[in-house]
N, C-alpha and C positions, 0 to 999 in steps of 0.2 A: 384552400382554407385561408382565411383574414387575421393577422394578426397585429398587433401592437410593435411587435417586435419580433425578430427571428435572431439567435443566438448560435453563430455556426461553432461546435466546437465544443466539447460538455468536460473539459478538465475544472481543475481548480478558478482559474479565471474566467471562466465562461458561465457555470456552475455559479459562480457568487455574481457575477452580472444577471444572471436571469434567475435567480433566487428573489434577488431585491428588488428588481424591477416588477417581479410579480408580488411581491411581498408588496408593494406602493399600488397598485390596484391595474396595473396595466397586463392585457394579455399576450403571454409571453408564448412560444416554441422556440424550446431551446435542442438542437440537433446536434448528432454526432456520425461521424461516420462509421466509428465502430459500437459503443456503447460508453458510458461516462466512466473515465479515469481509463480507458484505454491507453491513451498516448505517454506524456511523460508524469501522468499523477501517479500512474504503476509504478514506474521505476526513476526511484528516487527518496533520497534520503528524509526527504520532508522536514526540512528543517527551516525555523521561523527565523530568518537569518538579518539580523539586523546591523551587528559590530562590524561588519566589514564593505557596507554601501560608502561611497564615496560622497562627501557633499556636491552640492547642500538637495538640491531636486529630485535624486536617486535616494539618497539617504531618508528625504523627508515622507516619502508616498511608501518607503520599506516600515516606517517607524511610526504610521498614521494605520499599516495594517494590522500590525501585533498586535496596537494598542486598539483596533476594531474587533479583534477575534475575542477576545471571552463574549461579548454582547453578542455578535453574529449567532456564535455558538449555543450559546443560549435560547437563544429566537429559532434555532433550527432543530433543538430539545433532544439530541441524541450524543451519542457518548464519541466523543472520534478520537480518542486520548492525546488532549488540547493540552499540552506542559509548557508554560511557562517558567524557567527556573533558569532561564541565561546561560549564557555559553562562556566556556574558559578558551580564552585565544590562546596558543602558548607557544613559546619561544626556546628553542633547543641551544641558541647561541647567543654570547653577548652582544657581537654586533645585529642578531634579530631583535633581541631587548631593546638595543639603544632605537632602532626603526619603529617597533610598534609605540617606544613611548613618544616621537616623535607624529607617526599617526593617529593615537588618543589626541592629544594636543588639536592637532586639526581637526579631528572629529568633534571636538567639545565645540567647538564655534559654533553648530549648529545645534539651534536650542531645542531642549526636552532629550538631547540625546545622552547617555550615561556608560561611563567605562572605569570601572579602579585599576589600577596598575599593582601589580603584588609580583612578592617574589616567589623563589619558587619553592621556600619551604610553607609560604603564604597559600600558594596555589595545592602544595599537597596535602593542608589542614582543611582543604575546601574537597580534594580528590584524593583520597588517602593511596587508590593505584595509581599514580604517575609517577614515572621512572623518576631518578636523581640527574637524569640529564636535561629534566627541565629546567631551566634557569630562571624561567620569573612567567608570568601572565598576565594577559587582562581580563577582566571579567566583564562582562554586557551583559547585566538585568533583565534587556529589554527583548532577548534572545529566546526560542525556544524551540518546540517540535508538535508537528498533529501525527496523524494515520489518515496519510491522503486519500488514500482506497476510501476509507470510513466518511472523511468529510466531502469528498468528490459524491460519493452518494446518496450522504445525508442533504446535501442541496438540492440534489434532482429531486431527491422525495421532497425536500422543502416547496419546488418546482411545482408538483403535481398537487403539494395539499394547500397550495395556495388559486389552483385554476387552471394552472399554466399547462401546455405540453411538455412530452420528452419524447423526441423521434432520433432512438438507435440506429446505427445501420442505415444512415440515410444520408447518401448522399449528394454532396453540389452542383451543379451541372453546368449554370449558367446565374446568373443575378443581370438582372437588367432596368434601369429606371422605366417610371410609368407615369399618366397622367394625374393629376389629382396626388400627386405627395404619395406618392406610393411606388415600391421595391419588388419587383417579378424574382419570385426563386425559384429555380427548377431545381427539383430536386429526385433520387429513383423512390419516392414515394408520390412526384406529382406535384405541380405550380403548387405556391406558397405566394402570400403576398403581404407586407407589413410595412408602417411608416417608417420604421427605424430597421434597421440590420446589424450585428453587430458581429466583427472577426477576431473569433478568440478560439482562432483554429491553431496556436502555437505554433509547431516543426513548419505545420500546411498553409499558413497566414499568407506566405509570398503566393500560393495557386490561387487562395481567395481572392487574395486582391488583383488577381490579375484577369480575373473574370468582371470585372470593371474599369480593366485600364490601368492600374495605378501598380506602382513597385513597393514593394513592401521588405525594406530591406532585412528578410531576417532569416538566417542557415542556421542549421543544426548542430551543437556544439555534443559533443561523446562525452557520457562521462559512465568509468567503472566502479562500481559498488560490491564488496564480498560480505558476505550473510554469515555469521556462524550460528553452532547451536545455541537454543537456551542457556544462561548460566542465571546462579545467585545474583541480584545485585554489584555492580562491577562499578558502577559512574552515576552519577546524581543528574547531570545534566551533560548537555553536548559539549566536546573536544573539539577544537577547532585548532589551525597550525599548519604543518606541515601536510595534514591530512587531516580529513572528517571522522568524528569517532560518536558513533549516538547508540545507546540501549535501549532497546523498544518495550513496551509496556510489558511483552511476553518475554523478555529475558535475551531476547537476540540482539547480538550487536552488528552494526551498519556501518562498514569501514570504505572510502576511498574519498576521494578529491582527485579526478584527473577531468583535465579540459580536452578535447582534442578536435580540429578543421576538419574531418573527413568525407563529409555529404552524411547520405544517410548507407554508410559504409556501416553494417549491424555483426562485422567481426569480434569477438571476443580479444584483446590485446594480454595475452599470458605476461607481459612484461611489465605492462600497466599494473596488473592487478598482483605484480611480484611487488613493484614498487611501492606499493601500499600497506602490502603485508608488513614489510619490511620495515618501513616508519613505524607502524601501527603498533609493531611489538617492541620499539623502542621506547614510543610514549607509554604506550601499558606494558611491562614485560609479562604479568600475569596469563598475557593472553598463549604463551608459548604451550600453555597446557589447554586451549578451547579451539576445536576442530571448526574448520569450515567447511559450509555444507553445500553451501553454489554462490555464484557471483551473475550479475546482471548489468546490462547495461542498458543506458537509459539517453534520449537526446535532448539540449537542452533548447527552448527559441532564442539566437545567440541575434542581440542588432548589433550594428558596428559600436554605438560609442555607452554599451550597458543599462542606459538608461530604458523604460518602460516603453512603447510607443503607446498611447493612449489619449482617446480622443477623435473628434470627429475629423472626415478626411476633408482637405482642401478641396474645393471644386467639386465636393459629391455629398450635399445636404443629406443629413439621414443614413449617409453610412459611418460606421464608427467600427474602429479598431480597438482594440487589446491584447497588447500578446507583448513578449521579453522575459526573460533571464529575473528567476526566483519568485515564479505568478505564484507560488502557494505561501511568499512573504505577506507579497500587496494584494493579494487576489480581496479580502474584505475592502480594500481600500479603494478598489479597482469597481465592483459593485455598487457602491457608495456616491464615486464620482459621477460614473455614467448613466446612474438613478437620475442622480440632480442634475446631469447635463437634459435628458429627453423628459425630466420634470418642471424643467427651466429653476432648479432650486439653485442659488447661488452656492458656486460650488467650495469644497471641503479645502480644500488646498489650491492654487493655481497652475491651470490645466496646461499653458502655452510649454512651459520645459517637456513635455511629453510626446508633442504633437507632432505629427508624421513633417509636420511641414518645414521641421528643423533640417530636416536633408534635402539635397540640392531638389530645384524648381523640378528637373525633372522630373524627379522619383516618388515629388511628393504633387503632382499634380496633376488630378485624374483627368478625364471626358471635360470636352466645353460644357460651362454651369447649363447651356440650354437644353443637354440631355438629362440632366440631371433633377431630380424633382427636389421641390422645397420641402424646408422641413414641416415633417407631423406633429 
């Protein structure tokens, strides 16, 4: 089968890359190995996290996607409970006070970005449950939360009502350049072939790219989430700090923040998820009376220096990457660019801080250009 383009990978960033690119009139298969939102759109807090990206190139491609998602979302006409309502960072101590007001400061240098600093009877007029051992916060407008499951598959349908494919269960075998500007994909449903290719296989990015040659530097980072039951109303918007605190539109709250190197070591860590608790009930202590009901863990695509990798590979016309640490931030933003990169539209922000080719010659340099076909 001939296509415009193949999309290996159907999470959140793969999902909004070939949403848009078929939404632009071009024909898309966008593939998954298991089914869309399998990987880490399941597990995971889903939070639209913008106050704590780093300047300025990380920060700006986080703070170009929030502020793409109400339109995406719209265009894709389904309910994925999209909240925008900003995140309270908060600070348990005076010397974390004196640090975050030190990084708003930096943060504000990059422009359209926004954070107030408040204290903490400030922050409990805003969250009436946080303990009194908060001592101050900040708050970021530009913060928020979806239901990844919801918008992971309101895309693929996006996918399909705009022309496009969607092949579940289907996977990669081999990618190979071809004559005439054109991408051989083998895949367990049978050759594939398209001008463009695009790796937005997250965790699996490093196997993709290495069925062409090239390194892709990017491991699996752990992280633990505990579920409790439904309650009343508890928090207005996400908790951020010490640990991640979000209430879901159905009344469950979503607690952890742990990072951990392990490969894809898929053990439960009882210590991790004590450590959580444990914050979790200092910043709210109300919660010492909400039962929890299971915990999960989820892997994140970690690169070495945080930033997005995104953008076409060196040395390999027509193939293009996407994958890095918080795709359901950027993931609209992420759509947007690599539309207008294979539409030749001058693009949205500038792509060079992204590009694989920032890491050494090695790793970022596939097959001689002669195997490689020109672009489509």
């Amino acid at each position: 089968m001939n296509f415009d383009v193949i999309v290996i990978g159907a999470g959140a960033v793969g999902g909004s890359v070939a949403f848009q690119m078929a939404e632009a009139g071009l024909k898309v298969a966008l593939l998954d190995r298991q089914f869309p939102g399998a990987g880490t759109s399941k597990a995971t807090q889903a939070g639209i996290g913008v106050y704590p990206k780093k300047p300025e190139a990380n920060l700006l491609i986080n703070m170009k996607g929030a502020e793409l998602y109400p339109q995406l979302v719209a265009r894709l006409g389904r309910d994925v409970e999209l909240s925008l309502t900003g995140v309270l960072n908060i600070a348990m101590t005076d010397d974390a006070m004196v640090k975050m007001r030190g990084f708003v400061a930096k943060q504000r240098e990059t422009p359209g970005y926004q954070a107030d600093i408040l204290t903490g009877d400030e922050a409990r007029a805003m969250e009436p449950a946080l303990s009194h051992e908060v001592v101050g916060a900040a708050f970021c407008p530009l913060d928020g939360s979806v239901n990844s499951l919801l918008y992971v598959q309101a895309l693929a349908r996006g996918v399909l009502r705009h022309g496009g494919q969607v092949l579940p269960w289907t996977e990669v075998h081999a990618i190979a350049p071809l004559a005439d500007h054109v991408w051989s994909v083998a895949t367990s449903r049978g050759p594939l072939e398209a001008a463009w290719v695009v790796n937005c296989a997250g965790i699996h990015a490093r196997r993709i790219g290495s069925l062409i040659g090239i390194e892709i530097p990017i491991d699996p980072n752990r992280g633990h989430v505990l579920v409790t039951e439904a309650i009343p109303p508890l928090i207005g918007r996400r908790i951020s700090g010490p640990t991640l605190i979000r209430q879901t539109a159905h009344g469950n709250l979503l607690l952890g923040q742990s990072e951990e190197m392990v490969g894809h070591d898929q053990d439960v860590s009882l210590s991790a998820l004590t450590a959580q608790a444990v914050v979790a009930r200092r910043i709210l202590p109300s919660l010492d009376r909400v039962k929890v009901l299971r915990s999960f863990i989820g892997f994140r695509p970690w690169p070495p220096d945080g930033l997005p990798i995104l953008g076409e590979v060196p040395g390999a016309p027509g193939f293009l990457v996407a994958v890095g640490h918080s795709g359901v931030t950027w993931s609209p933003a992420a759509g947007r660019l690599l539309t207008e990169l294979v539409t030749s539209v001058p693009p949205s922000l500038p792509m060079k801080p992204y590009s694989l080719a920032r890491f050494s010659k090695a790793a970022a340099e596939a097959r001689p250009a002669s195997t490689a076909p020109a672009k489509g």
